[in-house]
C-alpha positions as CSV (number, residue, x, y, z in Angstrom):
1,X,82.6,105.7,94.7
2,X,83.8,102.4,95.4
3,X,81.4,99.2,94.0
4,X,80.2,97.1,96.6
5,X,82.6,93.6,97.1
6,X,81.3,90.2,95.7
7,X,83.1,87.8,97.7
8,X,85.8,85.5,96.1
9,X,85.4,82.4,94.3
10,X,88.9,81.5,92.5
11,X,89.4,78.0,93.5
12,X,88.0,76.4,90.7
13,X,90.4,77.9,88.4
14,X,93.3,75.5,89.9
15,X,91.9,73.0,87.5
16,X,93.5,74.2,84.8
17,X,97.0,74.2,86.4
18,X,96.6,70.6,85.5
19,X,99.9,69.0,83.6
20,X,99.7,66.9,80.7
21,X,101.5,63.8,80.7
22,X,104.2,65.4,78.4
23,X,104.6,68.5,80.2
24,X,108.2,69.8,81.0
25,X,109.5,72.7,83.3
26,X,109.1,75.4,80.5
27,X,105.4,74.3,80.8
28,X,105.4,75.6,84.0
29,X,106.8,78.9,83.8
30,X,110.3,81.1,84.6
31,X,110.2,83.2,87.6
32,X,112.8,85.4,89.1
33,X,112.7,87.0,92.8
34,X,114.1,90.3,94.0
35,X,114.7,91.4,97.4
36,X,117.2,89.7,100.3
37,X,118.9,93.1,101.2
38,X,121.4,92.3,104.5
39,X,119.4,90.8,107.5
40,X,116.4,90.1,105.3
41,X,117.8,87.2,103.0
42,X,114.7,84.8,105.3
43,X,111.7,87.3,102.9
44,X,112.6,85.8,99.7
45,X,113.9,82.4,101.0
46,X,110.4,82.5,101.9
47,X,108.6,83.9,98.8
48,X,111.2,81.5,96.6
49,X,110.1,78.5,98.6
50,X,106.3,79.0,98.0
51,X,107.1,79.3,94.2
52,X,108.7,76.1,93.8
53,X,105.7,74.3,96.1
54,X,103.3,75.7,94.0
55,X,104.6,74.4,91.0
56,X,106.9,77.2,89.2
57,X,109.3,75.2,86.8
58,X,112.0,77.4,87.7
59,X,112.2,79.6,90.5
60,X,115.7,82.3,90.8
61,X,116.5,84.4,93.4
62,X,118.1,87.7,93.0
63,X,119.5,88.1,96.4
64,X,120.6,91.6,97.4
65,X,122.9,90.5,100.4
66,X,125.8,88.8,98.4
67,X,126.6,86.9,101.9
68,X,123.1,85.1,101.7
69,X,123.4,84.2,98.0
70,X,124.6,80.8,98.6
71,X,122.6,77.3,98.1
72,X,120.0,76.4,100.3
73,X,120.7,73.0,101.6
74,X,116.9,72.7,102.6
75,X,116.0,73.8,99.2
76,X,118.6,73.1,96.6
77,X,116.3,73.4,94.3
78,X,116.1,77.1,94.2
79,X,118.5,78.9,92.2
80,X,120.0,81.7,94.6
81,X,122.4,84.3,92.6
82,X,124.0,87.6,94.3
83,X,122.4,90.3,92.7
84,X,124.6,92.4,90.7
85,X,124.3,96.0,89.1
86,X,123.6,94.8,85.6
87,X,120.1,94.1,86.5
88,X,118.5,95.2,82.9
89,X,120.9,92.9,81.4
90,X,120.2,90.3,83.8
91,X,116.8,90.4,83.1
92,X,117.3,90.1,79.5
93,X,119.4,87.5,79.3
94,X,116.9,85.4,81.3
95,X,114.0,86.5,80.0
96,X,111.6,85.6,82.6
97,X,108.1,84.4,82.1
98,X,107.2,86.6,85.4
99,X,108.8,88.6,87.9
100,X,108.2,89.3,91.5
101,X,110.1,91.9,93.4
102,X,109.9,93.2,96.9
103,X,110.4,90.9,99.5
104,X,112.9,91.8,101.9
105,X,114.3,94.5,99.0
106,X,115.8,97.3,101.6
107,X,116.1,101.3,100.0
108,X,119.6,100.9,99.0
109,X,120.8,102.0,95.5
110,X,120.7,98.6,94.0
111,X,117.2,97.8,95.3
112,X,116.5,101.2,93.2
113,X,118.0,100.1,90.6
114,X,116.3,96.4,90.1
115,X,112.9,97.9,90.8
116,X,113.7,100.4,87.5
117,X,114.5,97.5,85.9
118,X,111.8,95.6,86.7
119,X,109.2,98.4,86.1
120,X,110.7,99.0,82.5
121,X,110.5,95.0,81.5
122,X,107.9,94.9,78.8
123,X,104.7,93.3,78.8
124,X,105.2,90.5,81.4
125,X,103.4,89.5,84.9
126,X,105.4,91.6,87.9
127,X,104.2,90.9,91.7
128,X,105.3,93.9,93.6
129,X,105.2,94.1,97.6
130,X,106.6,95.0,100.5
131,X,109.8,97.5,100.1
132,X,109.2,97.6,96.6
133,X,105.9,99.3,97.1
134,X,107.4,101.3,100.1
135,X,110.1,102.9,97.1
136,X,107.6,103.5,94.7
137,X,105.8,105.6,97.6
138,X,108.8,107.8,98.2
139,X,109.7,108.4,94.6
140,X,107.6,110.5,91.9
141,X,110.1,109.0,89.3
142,X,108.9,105.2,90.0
143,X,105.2,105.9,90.8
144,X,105.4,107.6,86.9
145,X,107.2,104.8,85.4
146,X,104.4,102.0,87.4
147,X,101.6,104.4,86.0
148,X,102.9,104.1,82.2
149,X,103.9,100.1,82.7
150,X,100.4,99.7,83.1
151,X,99.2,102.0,80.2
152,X,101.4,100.3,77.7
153,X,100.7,96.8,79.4
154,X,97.3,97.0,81.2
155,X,96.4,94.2,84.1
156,X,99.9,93.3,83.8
157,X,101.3,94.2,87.2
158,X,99.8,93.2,90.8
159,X,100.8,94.9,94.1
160,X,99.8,93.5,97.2
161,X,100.3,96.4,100.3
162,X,99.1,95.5,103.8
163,X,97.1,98.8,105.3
164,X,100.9,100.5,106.4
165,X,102.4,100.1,102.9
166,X,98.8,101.3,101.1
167,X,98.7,104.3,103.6
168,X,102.1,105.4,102.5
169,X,101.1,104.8,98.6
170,X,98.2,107.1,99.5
171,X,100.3,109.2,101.7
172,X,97.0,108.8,104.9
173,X,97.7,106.6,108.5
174,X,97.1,103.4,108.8
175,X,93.8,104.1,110.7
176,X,92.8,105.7,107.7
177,X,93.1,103.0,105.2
178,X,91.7,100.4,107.6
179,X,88.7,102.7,108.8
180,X,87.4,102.2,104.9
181,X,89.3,100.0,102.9
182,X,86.8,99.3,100.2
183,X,87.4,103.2,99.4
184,X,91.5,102.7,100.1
185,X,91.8,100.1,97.7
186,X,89.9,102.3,94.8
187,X,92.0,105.2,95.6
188,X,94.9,102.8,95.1
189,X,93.4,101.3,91.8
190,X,93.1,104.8,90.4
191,X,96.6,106.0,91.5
192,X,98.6,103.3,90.3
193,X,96.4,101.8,87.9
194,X,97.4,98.6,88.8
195,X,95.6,95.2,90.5
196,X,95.5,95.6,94.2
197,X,95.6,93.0,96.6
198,X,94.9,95.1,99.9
199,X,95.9,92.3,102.9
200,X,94.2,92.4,105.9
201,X,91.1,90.8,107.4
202,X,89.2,89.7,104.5
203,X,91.7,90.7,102.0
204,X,89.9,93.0,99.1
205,X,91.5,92.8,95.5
206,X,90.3,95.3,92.3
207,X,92.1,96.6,89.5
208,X,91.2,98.7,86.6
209,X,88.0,96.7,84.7
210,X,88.1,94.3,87.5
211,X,85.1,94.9,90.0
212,X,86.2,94.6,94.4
213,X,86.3,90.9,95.3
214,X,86.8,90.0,98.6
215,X,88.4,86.6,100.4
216,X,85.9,85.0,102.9
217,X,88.5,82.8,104.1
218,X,91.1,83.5,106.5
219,X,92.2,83.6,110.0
220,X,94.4,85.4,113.1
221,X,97.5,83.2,112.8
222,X,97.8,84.9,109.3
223,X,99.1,88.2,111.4
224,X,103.0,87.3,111.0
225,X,106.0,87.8,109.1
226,X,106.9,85.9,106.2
227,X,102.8,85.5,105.4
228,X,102.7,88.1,102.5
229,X,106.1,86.7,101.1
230,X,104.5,83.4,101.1
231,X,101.4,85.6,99.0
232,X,104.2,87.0,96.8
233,X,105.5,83.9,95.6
234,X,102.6,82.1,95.3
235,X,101.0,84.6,93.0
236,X,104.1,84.3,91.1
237,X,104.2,80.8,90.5
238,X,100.6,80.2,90.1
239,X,101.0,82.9,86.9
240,X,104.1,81.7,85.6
241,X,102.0,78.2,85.1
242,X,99.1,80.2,84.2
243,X,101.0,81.6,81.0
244,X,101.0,78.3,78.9
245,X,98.0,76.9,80.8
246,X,95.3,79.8,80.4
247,X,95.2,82.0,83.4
248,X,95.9,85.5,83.4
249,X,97.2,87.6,86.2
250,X,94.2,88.5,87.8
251,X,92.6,85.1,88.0
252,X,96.1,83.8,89.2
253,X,96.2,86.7,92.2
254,X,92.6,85.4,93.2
255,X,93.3,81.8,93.2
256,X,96.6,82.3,95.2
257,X,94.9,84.9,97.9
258,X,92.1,82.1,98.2
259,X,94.4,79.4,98.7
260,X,96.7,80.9,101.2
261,X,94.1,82.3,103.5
262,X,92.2,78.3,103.0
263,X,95.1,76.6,104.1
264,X,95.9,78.9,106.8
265,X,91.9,78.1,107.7
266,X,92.6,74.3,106.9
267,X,95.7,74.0,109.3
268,X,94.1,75.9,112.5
269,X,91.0,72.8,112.0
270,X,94.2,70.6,112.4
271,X,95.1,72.1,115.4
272,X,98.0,73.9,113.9
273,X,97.2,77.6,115.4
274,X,96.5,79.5,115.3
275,X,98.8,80.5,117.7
276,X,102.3,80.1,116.2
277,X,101.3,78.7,112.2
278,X,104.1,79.8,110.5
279,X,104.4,80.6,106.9
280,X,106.7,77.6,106.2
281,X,103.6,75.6,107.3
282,X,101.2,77.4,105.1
283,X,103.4,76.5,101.9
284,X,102.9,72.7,102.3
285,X,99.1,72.9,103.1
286,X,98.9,75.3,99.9
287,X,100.4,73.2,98.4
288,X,98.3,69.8,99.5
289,X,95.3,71.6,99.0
290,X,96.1,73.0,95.3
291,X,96.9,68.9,94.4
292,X,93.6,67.8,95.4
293,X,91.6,71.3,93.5
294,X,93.2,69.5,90.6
């Protein structure tokens, strides 16, 4: 049976995202983003955006829609490449400090084939969400190869399902999960042996040796698209950091999930929602916020 929930307190670890005078980019962590299939290039656009703002020294974008693989002239400094069909190689030769993979992904053969690649990288940080997780529920092949990842590399992968991508992992309805999601989000925990960030009103995270925490913070205006990408990225980038400056992947999944539902909170007090807060918005109060935790 499920633990009862303590409720989440991450925020103080943002002080030790800190950066010495010295500090350089590779201080601050390599991250590459996978996802962008054709009509959904705007998911990681979005999850790329809220790497850089939360302080990722790089941030590259795989993009799966060759078409959308172009620069940014809003955000030139993200490094958007067409994804090609060498993705082992790819990842190799780049050797990232963390990945992320998921947002806006699609089913097609070369979204199968990044997320094999990504679930056979050894013994970094991976963020998984969104189609990513929506593949590994339709395939007996990736939910294996997730399961052993995290026996040879324990706590080192996150995924972050809303209730509809958690009640295809767990193969129930929707209803299902959110009629008892403490119990959804162990089931989870046991079957993939992973961290779980279950979204949703008062987001729950666990993972194996990790006991249920659950975010306080958090509002309606949340309930649009392009908000978990924002959580994707963020994670990401808060971990890549984390790597040289002392915070693992589960303390980085709590700080970002406490951030992004506190500035969502933040910008409604403003006046900003909640009614039409977009995620775009929530990046640059993450963002303000994060400065002053530091």
């Amino acid at each position: 049976m499920p633990s009862a929930s303590s409720s989440l307190h991450a925020l103080a670890l943002a002080a030790r995202l800190k950066r010495e005078p010295d500090e350089h980019k590779g201080n601050a962590g390599k991250v590459i983003l996978i996802g962008g299939a054709p009509g959904m290039a705007g998911a990681l656009l979005l999850a790329g955006k809220a790497c850089l703002h939360l302080g990722a020294g790089w941030t590259i974008l795989e993009m799966l829609d060759a078409a959308s693989a172009r620069a940014d002239a809003e955000q030139p400094e993200l490094m958007i490449r067409p994804a090609t069909e060498s993705a082992v190689a790819t990842l190799q030769e780049n050797q990232p400090d963390v990945i992320a993979i998921g947002p806006g992904l699609g089913c097609s053969p070369l979204a199968i084939d990044w997320l094999k690649a990504t679930l056979t990288y050894p013994n970094l940080p991976l963020v998984i969400d969104a189609d990513a997780l929506n593949l590994i529920a339709d395939s007996q092949e990736l939910m294996r190869t997730l399961q052993n990842r995290n026996q040879q590399f324990p706590a080192q992968t996150v995924l972050t399902p809303h209730p509809g991508e958690a009640a295809k992992l767990l193969q129930t309805s929707t209803a299902d999960i959110q009629a008892d999601r403490p119990g959804a989000l162990h089931a989870l925990v046991e079957l993939t042996q992973s961290i779980v960030v279950l979204k949703g009103q008062h987001t729950v995270i666990a993972g194996p040796g990790y006991a249920t925490v659950r975010c306080e913070e958090g509002n309606p205006g949340m309930g649009t698209g392009g908000m978990g990408d924002v959580l994707t990225g963020s994670i990401a980038a808060i971990c890549a950091q984390g790597v040289r400056h002392n915070l693992n992947l589960w303390e980085s999944t709590g700080l970002a999930v406490q951030l992004h539902a506190q500035a969502a909170d933040s910008l409604v007090s403003k006046g900003v929602g909640p009614i039409g807060l977009t995620p775009s918005e929530n990046i640059l109060e993450m963002r303000n916020l994060l400065n002053k935790l530091i």
